[in-house]
Backbone as CSV, one residue per row, in Angstrom:
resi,resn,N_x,N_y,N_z,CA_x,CA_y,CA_z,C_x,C_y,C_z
1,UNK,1.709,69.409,11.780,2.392,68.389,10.980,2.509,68.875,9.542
2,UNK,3.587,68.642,8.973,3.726,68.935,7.354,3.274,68.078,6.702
3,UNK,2.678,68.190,5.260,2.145,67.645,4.587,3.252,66.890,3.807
4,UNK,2.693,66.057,2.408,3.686,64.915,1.636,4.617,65.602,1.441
5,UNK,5.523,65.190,1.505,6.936,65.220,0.717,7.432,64.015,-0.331
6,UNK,7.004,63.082,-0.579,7.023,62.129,-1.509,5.773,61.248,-1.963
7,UNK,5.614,61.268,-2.983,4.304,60.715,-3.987,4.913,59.575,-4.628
8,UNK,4.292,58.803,-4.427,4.552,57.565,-5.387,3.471,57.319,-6.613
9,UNK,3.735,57.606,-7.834,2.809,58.090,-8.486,2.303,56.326,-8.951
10,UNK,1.197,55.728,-8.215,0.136,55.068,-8.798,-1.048,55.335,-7.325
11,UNK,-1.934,54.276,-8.264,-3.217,54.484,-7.395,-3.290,52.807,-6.306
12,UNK,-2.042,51.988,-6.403,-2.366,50.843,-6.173,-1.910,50.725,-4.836
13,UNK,-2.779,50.288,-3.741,-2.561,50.440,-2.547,-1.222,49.532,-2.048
14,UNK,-1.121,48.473,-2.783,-0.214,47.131,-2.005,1.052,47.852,-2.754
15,UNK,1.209,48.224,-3.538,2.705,49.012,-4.204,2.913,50.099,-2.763
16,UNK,1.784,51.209,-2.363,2.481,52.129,-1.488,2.471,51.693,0.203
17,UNK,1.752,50.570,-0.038,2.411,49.796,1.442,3.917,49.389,1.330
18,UNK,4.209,48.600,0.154,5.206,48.479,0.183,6.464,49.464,0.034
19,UNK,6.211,50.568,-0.702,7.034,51.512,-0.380,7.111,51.933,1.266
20,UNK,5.781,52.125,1.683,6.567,52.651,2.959,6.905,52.086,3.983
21,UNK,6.409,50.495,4.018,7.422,49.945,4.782,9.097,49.972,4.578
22,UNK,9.438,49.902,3.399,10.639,50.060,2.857,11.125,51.473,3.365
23,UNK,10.318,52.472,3.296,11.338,53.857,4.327,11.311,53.949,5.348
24,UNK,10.309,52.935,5.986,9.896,53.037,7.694,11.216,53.209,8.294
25,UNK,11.721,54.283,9.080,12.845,54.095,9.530,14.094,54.969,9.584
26,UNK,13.890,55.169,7.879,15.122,55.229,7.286,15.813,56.662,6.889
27,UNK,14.504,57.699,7.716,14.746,59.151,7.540,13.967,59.536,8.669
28,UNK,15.015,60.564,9.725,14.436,60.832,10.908,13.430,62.028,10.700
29,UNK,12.251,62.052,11.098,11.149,63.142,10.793,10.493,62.796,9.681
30,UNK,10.662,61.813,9.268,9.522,61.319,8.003,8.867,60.245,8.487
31,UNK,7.226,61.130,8.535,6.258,59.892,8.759,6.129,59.527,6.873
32,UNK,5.946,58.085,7.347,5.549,57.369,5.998,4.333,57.508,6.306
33,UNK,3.577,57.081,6.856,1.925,57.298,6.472,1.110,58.224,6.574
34,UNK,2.236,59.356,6.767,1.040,60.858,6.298,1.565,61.223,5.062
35,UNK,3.343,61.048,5.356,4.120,62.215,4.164,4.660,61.338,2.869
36,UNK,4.123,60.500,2.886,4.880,59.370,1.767,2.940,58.706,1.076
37,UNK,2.570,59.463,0.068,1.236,59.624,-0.247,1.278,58.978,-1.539
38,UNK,0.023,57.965,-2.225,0.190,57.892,-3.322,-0.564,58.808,-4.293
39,UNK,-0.672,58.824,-6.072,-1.435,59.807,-6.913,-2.066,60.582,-6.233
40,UNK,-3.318,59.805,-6.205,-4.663,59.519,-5.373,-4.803,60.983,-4.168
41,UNK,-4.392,60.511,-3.210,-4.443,61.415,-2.156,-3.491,62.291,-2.919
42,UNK,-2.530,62.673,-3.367,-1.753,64.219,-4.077,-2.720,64.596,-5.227
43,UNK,-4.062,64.365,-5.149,-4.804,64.857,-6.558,-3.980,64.864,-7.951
44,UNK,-2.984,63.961,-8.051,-2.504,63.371,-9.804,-3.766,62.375,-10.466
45,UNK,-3.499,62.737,-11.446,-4.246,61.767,-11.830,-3.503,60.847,-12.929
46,UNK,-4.198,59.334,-13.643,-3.107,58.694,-13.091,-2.702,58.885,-14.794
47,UNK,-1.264,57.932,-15.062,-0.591,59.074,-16.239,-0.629,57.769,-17.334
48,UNK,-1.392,58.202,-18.719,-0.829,56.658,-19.386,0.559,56.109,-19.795
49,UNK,0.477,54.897,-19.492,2.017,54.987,-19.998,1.772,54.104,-21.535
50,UNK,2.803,55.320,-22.386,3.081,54.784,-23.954,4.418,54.613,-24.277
51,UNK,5.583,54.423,-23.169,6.974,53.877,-22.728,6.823,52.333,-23.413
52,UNK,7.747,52.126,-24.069,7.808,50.507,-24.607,8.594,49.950,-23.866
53,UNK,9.175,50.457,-22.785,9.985,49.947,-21.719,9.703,50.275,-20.349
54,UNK,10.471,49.468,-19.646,9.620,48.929,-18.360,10.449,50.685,-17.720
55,UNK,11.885,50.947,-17.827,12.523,52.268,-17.579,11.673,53.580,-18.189
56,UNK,11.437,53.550,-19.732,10.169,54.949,-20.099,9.242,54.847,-19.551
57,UNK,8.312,54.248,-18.817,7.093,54.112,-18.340,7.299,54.516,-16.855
58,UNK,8.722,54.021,-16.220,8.526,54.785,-14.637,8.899,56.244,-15.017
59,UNK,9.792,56.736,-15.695,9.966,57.931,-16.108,9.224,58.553,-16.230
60,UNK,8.054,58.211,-17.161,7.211,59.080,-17.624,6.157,59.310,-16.629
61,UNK,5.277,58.433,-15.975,5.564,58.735,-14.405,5.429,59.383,-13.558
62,UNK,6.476,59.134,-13.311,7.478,59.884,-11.795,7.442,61.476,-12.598
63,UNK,7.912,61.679,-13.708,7.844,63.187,-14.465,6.704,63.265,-14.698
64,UNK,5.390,63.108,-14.975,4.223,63.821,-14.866,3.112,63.618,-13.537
65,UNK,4.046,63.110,-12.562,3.442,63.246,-11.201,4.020,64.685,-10.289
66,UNK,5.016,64.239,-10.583,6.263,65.451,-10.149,5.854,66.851,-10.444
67,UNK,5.428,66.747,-11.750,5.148,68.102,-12.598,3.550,68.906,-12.074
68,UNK,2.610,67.604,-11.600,1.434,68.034,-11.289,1.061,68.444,-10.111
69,UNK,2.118,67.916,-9.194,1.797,67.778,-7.572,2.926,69.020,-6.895
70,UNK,3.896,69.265,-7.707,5.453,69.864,-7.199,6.077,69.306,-6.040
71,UNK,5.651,67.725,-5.888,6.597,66.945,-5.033,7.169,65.571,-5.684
72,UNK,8.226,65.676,-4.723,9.116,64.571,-5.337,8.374,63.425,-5.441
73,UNK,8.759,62.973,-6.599,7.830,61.474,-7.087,8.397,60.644,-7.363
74,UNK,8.336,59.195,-7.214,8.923,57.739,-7.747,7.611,57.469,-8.294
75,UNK,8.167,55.892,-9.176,7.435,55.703,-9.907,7.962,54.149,-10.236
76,UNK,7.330,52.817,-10.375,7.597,51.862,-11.110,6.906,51.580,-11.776
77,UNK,7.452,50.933,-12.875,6.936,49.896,-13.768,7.356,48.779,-13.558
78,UNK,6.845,47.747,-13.643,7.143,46.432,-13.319,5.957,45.439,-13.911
79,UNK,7.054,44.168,-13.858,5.755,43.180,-14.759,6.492,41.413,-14.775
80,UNK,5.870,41.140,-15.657,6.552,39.051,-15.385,6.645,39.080,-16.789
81,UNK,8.099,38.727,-17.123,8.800,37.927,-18.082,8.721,36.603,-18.257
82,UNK,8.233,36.054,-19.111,8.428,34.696,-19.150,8.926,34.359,-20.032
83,UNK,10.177,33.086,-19.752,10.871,32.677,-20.561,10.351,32.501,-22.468
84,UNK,9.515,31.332,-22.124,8.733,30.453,-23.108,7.760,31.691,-23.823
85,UNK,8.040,32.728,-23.637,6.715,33.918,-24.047,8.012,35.421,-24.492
86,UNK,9.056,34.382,-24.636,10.276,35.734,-25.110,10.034,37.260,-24.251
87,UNK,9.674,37.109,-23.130,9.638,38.213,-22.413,8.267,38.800,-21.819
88,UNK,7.254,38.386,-22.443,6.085,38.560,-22.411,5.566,38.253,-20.979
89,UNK,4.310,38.506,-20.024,3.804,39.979,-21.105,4.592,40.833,-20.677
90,UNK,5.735,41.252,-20.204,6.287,42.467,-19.727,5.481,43.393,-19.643
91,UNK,5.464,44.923,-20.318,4.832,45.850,-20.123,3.612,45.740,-20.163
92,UNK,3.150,45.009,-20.444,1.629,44.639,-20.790,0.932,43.698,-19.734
93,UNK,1.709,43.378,-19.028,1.622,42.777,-17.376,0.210,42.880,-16.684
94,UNK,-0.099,44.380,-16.321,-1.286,44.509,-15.806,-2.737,44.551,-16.497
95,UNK,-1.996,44.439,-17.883,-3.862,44.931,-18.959,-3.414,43.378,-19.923
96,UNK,-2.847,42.292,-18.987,-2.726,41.193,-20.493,-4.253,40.701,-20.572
97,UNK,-5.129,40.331,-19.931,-6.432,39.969,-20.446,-6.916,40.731,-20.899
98,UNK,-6.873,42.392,-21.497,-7.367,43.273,-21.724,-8.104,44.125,-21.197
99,UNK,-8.026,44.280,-19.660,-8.698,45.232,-18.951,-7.621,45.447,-17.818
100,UNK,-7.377,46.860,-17.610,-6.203,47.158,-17.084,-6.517,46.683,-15.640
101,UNK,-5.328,46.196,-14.686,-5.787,45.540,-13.078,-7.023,44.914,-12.840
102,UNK,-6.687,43.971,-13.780,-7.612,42.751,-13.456,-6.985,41.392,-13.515
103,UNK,-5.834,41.264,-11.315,-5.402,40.236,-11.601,-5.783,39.174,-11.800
104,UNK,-7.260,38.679,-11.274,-7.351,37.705,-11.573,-7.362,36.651,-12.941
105,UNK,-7.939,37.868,-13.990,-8.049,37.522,-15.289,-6.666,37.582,-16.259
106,UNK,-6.055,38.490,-15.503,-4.395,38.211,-16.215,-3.464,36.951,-15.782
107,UNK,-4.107,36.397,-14.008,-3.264,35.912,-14.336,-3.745,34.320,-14.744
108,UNK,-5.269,34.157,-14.991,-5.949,32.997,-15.159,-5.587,32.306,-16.799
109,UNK,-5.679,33.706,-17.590,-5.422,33.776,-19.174,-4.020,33.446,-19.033
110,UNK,-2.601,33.639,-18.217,-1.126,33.333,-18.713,-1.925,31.782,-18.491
111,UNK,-1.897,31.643,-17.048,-2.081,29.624,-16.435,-2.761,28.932,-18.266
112,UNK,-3.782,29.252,-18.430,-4.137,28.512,-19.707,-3.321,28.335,-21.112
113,UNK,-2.677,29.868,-21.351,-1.498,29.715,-22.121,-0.685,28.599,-21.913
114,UNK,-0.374,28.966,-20.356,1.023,27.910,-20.424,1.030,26.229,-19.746
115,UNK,-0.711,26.431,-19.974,-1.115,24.803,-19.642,0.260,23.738,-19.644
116,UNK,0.364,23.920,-21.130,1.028,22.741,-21.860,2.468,22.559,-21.845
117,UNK,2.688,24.088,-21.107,3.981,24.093,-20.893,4.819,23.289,-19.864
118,UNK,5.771,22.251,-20.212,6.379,21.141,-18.731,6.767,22.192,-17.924
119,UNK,7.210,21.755,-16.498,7.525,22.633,-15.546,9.033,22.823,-15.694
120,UNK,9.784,22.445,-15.762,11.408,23.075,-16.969,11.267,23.762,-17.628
121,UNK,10.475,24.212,-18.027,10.289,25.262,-18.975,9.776,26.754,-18.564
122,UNK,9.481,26.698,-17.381,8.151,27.527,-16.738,9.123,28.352,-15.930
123,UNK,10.099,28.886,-16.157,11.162,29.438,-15.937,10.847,31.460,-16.102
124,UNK,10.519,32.177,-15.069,10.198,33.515,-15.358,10.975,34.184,-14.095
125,UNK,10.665,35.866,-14.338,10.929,36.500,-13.853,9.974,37.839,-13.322
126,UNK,9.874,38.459,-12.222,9.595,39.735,-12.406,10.611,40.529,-12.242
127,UNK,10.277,41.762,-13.416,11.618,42.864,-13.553,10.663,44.210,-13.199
128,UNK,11.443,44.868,-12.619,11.373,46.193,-12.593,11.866,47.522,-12.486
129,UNK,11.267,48.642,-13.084,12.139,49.611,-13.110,11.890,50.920,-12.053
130,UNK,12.457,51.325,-11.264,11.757,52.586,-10.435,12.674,53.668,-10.763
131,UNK,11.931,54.829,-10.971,12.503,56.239,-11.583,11.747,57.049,-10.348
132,UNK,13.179,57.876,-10.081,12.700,59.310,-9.244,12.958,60.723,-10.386
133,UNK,11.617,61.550,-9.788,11.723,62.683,-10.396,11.359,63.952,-9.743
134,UNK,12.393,64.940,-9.644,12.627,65.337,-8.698,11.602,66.894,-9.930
135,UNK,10.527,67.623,-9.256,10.091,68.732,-10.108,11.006,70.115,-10.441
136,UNK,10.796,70.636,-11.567,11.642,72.121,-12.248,11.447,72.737,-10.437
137,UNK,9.897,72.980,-10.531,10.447,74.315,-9.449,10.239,73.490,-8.013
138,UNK,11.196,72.715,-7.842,11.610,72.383,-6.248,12.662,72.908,-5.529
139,UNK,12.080,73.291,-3.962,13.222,74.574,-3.405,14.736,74.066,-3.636
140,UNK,15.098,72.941,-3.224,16.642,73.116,-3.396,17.203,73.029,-4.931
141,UNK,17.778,74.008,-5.389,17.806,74.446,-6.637,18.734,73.162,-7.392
142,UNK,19.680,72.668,-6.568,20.690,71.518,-7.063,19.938,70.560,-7.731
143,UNK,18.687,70.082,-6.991,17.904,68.949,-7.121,17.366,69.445,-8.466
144,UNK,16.494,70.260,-8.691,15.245,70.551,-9.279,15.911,70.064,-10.657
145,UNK,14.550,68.766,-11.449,14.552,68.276,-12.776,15.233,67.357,-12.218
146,UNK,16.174,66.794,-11.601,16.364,65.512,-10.990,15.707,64.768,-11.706
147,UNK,16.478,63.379,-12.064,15.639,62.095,-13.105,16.762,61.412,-12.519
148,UNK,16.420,59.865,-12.125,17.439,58.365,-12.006,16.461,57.505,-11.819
149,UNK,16.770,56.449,-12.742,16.080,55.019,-13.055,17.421,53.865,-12.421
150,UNK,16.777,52.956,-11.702,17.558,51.399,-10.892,16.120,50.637,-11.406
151,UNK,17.042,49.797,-11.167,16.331,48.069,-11.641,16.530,47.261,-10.466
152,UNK,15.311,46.196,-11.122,15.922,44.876,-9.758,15.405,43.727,-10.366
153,UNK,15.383,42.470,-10.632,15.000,41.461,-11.218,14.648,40.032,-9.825
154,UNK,13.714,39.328,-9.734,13.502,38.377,-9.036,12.949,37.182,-10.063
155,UNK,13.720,36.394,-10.126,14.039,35.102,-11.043,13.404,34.216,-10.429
156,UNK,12.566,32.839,-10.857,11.789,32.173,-10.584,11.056,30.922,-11.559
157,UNK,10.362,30.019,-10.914,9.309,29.457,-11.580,8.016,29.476,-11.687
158,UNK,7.193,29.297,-12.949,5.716,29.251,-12.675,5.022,28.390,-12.268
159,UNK,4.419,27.945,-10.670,3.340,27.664,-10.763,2.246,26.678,-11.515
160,UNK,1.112,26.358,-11.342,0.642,25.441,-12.025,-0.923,26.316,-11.675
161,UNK,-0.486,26.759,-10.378,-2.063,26.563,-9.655,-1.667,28.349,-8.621
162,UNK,-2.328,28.813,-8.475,-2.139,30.046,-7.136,-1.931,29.588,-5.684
163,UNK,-0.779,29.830,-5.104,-0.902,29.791,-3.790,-0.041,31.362,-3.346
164,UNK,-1.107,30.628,-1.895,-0.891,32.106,-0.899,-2.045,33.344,-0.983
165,UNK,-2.223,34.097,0.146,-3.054,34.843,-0.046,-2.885,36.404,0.197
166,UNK,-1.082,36.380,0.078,-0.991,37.847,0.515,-0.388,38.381,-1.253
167,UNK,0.350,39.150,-1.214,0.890,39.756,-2.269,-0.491,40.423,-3.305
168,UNK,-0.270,40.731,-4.776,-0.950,41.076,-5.612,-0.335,40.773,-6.985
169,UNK,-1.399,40.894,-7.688,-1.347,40.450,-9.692,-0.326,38.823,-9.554
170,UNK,0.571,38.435,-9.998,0.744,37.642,-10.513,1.970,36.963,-9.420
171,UNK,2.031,37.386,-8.165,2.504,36.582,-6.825,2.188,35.641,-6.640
172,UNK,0.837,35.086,-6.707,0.396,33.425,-6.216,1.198,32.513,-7.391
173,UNK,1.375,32.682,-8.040,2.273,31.605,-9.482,3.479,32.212,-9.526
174,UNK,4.300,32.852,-9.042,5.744,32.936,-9.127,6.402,32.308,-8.071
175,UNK,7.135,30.828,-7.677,7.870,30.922,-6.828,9.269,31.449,-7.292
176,UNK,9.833,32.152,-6.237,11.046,32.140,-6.038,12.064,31.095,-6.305
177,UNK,13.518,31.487,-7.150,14.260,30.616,-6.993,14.972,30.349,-5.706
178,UNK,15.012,29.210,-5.255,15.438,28.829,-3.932,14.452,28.901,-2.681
179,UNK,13.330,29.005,-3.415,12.381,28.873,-2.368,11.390,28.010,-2.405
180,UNK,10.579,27.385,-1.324,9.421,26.703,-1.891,8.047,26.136,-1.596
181,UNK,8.263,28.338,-2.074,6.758,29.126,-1.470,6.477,30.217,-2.974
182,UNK,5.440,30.827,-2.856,5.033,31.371,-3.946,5.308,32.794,-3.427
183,UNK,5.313,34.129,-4.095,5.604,35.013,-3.450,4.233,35.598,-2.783
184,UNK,3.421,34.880,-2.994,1.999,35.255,-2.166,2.124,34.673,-0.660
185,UNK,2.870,33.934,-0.988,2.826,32.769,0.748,3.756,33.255,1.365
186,UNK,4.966,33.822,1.068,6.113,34.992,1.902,5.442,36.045,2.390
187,UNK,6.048,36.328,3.595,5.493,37.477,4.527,5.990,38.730,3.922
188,UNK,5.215,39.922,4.122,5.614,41.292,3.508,7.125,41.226,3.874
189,UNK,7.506,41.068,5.339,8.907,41.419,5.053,10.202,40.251,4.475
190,UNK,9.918,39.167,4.211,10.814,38.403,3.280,10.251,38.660,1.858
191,UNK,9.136,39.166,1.280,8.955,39.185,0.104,9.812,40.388,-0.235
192,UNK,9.587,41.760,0.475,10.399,42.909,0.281,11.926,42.586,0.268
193,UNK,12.476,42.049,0.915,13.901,41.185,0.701,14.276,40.958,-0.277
194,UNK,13.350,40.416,-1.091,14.095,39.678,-2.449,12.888,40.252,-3.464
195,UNK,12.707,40.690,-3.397,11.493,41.489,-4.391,12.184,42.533,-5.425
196,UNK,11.850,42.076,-6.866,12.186,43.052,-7.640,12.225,44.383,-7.153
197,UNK,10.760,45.020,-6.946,10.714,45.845,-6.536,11.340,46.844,-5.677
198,UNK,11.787,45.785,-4.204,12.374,46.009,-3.008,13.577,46.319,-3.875
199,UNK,14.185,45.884,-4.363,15.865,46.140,-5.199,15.690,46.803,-6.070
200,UNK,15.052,47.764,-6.323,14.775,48.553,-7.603,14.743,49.816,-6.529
201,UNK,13.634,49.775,-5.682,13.733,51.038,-4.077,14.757,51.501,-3.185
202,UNK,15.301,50.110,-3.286,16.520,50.115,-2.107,17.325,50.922,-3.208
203,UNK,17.903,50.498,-4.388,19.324,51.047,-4.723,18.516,52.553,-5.099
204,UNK,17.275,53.030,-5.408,16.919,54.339,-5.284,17.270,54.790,-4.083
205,UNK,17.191,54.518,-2.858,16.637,54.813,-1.406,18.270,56.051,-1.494
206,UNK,19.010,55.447,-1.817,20.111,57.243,-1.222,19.933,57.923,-2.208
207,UNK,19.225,58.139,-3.150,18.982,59.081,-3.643,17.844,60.117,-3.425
208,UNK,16.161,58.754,-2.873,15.517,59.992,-2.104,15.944,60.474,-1.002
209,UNK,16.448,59.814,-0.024,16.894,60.122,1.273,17.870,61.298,0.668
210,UNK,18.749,62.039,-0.005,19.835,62.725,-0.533,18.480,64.165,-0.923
211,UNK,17.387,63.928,-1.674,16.770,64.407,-2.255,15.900,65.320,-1.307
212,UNK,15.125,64.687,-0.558,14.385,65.043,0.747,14.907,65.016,2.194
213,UNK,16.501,65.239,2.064,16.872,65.655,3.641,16.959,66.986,3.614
């Protein structure tokens, strides 16, 4: 069996489930759960991001995963906008209580913020950005240094209280618009449906598939 051919450069397990359900399928001879690896198992280690945007931060990334491992790498950044908080915390999403991936405390500290806030108002989003980066010395010469950033946005309300027990960071308090369930209480495959994320992968997806056939 051949080893990875695509790295998804973090260390967070529920991000590279969700990537590879999202390729399950979708390229003949690619196992996702040997060859679709995150940091972690490709010995990267993980990269800070000092991107003031949700696009420099997958970039930066996906290009110093790429660079360390010499396989093709994606990369997101992603986070919750909230209206009433002019965007906030956006990039600052995973370290807003001040300790980086600690959802519970990020997302206990927004709920108290926005106690006071009426539910008309409680109007957010998660946005995200996914960047592929394809490394200098990768065999097909066309590719090599390869860079493209897609977006995807999932619009919504906040919550009062957490429900649901699947998803991660700040899923139990986002419902969906038009839905009325939290994105913790949607099953992996309707959350991937309408998931920032999922629409940030998908409109990548012909470009890795283009990249690694």
């Amino acid at each position: 069996m051949t080893g990875p051919k695509l790295v998804l450069a973090t260390h967070n397990e529920g991000k590279l489930k969700e990537l590879r359900e999202l390729l399950r399928g979708q390229m003949p001879g690619l196992d996702v759960d040997t060859q679709v690896v995150d940091a972690r198992s490709a010995g990267a280690a993980d990269v800070v991001e000092t991107g003031v945007t949700f696009a420099e931060n997958s970039l930066l990334k996906a290009t110093a995963v790429a660079q360390a491992t010499g396989l093709v790498a994606i990369a997101d950044d992603s986070g919750l906008a909230v209206d009433v908080l002019g965007g906030a915390p956006g990039i600052f999403s995973a370290r807003w209580s001040g300790k980086h991936g600690d959802d519970t405390a990020n997302l206990n500290l927004l709920l108290a913020q926005l106690n006071d806030v009426p539910d008309e108002h409680r109007g957010a989003a998660f946005v995200c950005a996914a960047a592929l980066a394809v490394p200098e010395s990768y065999s097909v010469e066309v590719f090599a240094g390869r860079q493209e950033v897609e977006y995807g946005q999932l619009e919504g309300t906040l919550l009062r209280e957490p429900r649901g027990e699947g998803g991660f960071g700040y899923d139990p308090i986002l419902q969906p618009k038009g839905q009325g369930r939290s994105c913790a209480e949607l099953t992996s495959e309707e959350k991937n449906a309408i998931s920032h994320r999922g629409q940030a992968f998908r409109a990548l997806l012909p470009r890795i598939i283009e990249v690694l056939s």
